[in-house]
N, C-alpha and C positions, 0 to 999 in steps of 0.2 A: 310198256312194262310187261315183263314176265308174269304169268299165271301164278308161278310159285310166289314172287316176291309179293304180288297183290296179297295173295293168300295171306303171308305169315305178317304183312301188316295192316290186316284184318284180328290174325287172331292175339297182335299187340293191343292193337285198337279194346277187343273185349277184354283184355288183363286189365286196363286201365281203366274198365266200365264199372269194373267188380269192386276195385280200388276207391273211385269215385263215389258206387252206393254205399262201400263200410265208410266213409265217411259223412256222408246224408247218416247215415244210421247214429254215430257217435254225436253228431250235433245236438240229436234228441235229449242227449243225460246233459248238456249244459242248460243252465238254468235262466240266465240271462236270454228273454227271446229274442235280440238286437245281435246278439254275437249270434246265437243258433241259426236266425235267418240270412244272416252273412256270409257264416260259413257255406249252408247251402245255394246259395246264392251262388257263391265262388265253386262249388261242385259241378254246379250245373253250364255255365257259364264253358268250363275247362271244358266238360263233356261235349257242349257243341262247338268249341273251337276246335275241336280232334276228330271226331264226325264231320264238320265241313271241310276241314284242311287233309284229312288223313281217309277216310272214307270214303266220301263224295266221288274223289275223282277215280278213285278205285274202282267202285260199283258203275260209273262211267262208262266203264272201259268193260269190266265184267258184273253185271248186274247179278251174276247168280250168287256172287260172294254179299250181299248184301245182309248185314247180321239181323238176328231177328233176336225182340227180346229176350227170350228163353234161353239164348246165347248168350248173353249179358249177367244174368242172374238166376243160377239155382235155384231150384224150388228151396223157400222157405231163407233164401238170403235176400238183400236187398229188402227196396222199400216200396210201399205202392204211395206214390207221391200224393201226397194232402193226407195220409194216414199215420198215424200215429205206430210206431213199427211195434209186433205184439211182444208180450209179457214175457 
């Protein structure tokens, strides 16, 4: 695999990270915690079917593409998992 193509399906791989935590985030306002923990459930779930299928073999190949959290989520987006996301 090309350098570039690794690259630009790494930095799909993070648009779809970012995707993933505004919905961990949206779960929080339903009130049902049986759907909330489902939906997250199903967030998390996609997140490492795409990290092992889409990633993995990637960083394989070129280890120095390997995303690191801070790539994933903007200061102040996203969730720190087991927290309640702030006010």
């Amino acid at each position: 695999m090309e350098k570039s193509t690794a690259q630009e399906l790494v930095a799909e791989y993070l648009k779809y990270g970012k995707i993933l935590n505004r919905i961990t985030e949206l779960s929080y306002e339903i009130d049902d915690f049986e759907t909330q923990n489902s939906i997250r459930r199903a967030a998390s779930d996609a997140q490492c079917y795409l990290y092992q299928g889409l990633v993995e073999p990637v960083v394989k190949q070129y280890p120095c593409l390997a995303p690191h959290d801070n790539q994933v989520r903007d200061e102040g987006e996203g969730l720190d998992h087991g927290r309640a996301p702030k006010a």
